[in-house]
C-alpha positions in Angstrom: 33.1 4.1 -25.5 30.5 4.1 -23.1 27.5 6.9 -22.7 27.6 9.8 -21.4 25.4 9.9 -18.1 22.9 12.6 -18.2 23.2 14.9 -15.3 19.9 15.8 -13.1 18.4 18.5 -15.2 18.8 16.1 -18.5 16.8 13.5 -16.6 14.6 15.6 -15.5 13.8 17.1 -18.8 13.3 13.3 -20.5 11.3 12.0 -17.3 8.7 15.6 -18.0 9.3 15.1 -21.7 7.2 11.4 -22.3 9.2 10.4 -24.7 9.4 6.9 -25.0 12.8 6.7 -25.8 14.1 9.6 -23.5 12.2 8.2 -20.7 13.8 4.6 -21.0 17.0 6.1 -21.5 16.6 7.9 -18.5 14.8 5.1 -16.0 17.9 2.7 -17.5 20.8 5.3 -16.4 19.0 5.6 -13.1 18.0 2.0 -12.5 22.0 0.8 -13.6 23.1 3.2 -11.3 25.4 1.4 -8.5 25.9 3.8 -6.5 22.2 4.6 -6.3 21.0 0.9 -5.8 23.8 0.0 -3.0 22.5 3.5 -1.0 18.8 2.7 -1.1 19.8 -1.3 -0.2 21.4 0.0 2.5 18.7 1.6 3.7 16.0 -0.9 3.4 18.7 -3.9 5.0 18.5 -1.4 8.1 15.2 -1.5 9.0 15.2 -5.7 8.6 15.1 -5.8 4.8 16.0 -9.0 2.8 17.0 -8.7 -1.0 13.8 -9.2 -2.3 12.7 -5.9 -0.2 15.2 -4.2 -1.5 14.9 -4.9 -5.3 10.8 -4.1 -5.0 11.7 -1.3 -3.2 14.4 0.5 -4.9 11.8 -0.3 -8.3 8.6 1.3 -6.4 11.5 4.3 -5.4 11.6 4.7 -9.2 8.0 4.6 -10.3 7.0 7.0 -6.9 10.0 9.5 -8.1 8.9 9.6 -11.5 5.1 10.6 -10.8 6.5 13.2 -7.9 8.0 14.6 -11.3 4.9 14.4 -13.4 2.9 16.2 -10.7 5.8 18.8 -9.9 6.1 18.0 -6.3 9.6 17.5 -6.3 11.9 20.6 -6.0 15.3 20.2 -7.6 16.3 23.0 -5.8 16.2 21.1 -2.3 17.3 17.6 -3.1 19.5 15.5 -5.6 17.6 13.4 -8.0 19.4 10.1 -6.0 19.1 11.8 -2.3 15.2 12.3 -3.3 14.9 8.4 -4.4 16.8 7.4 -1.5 14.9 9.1 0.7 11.4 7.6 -0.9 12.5 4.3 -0.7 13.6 4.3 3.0 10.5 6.0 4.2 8.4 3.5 1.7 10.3 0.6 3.4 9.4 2.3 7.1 5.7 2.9 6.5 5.4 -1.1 4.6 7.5 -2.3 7.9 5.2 -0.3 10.3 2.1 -1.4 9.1 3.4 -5.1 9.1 4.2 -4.7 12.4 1.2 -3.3 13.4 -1.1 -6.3 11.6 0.9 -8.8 12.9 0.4 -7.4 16.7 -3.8 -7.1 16.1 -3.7 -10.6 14.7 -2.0 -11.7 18.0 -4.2 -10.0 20.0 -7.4 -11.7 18.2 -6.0 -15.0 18.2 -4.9 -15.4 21.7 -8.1 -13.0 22.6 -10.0 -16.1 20.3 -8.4 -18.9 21.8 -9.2 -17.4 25.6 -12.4 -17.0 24.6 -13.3 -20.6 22.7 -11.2 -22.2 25.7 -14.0 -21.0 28.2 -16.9 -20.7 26.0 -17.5 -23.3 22.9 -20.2 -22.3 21.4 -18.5 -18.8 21.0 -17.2 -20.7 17.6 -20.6 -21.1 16.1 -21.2 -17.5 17.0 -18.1 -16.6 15.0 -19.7 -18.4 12.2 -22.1 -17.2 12.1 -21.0 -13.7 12.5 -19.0 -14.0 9.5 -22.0 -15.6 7.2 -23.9 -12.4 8.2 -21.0 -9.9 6.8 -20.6 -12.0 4.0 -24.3 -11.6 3.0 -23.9 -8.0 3.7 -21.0 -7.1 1.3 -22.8 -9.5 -1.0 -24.5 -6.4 -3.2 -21.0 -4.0 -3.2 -19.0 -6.0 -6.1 -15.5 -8.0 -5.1 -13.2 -5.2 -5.6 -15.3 -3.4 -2.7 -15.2 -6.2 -1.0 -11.8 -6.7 -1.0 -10.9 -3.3 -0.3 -12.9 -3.2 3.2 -11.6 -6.3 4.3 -7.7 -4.5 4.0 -9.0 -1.6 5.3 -10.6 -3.4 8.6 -7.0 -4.5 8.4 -5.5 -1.7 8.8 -3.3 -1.7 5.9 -2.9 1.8 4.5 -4.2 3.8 1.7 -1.0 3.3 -0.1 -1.1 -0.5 0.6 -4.8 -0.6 -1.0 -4.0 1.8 -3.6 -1.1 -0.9 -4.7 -3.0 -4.5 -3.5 -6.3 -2.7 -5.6 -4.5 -1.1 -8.3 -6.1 2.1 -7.5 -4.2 5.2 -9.2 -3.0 6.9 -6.2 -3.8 6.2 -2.5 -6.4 9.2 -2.6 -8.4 7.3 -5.1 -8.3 4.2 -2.9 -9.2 6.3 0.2 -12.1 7.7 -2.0 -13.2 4.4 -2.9 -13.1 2.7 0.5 -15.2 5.9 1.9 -18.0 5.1 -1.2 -17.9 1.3 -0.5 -18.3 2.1 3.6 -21.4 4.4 2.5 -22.5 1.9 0.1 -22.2 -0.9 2.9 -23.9 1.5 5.8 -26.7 1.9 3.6 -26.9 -1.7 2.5 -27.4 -2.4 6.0 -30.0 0.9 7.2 -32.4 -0.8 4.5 -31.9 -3.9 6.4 -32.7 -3.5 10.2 -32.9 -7.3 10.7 -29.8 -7.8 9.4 -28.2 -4.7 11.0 -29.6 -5.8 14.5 -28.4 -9.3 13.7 -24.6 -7.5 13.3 -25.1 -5.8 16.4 -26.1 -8.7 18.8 -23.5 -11.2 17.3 
């Protein structure tokens, strides 16, 4: 005999409850859920998704549902439990796809911009160089996990994307922590005008 599924409010109540076994009970019913999985597949292979986009997807679906329940910003009232995760995973897939898109189209521009430039001008490579030695010394002092974060942040991933690559708890924390690390660099670099002018002239 197989188990009763539990209907929206029942998962509801285990996912708020934190009970171990309630809330496995009720990720596995949603999670096993065919109908749920082949709706938010379908979404994500419409925008240019490939299996492996879809199964991270319809997981990160899950995890984002369950901490809009935790923090009471999902409304029952408005949406099904599977429209709402649905929904989350196609607009998760859309924003991850966008800001692909839009790294892939500055790192074109710099390359081709880059090989234009070294083409005509040679020693523009040393200048390069030497440009990067000089921002490495100046994100020396901030720690690696700063460091890291400003470098995905120059490019241009979002606060959800560093929040996830950074393990940050939610993409305000990572937004808070890639404001401290830009203060942190921007006085790093007031105390040190040579270095600072340096920056500026390379």
């Amino acid at each position: 005999m197989k188990d009763q599924k539990w209907t929206d409010p029942e998962i509801l109540e285990a996912l708020r409850s934190r009970d171990a076994g309630r809330l496995n009970a009720a990720f596995k019913q949603l999670y096993q859920d065919g109908k749920l999985r082949g709706a938010v597949w379908q979404q994500v292979r419409a925008l240019g998704g490939d299996e492996s986009d879809c199964k991270d997807v319809f997981n990160m679906a899950l995890l984002a549902f369950d901490k809009n329940v935790q923090e009471a910003t999902y409304d029952p009232a408005r949406s099904q439990i599977t429209t709402y995760i649905v929904n989350i995973a196609k607009q998760m897939f859309f924003t991850r796809r966008r800001s692909e898109a839009r790294r892939v189209a500055m790192y074109d521009r710099s390359v081709e911009a880059g090989a234009i430039e070294l083409h005509t001008n040679p020693e523009r490579e040393m200048t390069v160089r030497h440009q990067k030695e000089l921002l490495e010394q100046a994100t020396s002092g901030l720690g690696e996990k700063c460091r890291q974060s400003l470098k995905l942040f120059s490019l241009d991933y979002s606060m959800a994307e560093i929040a996830e690559k950074m393990e940050y708890k939610s993409p305000d924390v990572a937004k808070m922590a890639v404001h401290d690390c830009r203060k942190r660099l921007h006085t790093y670099l007031t105390e040190r005008p040579t270095l600072l002018a340096e920056l500026l002239a390379s």
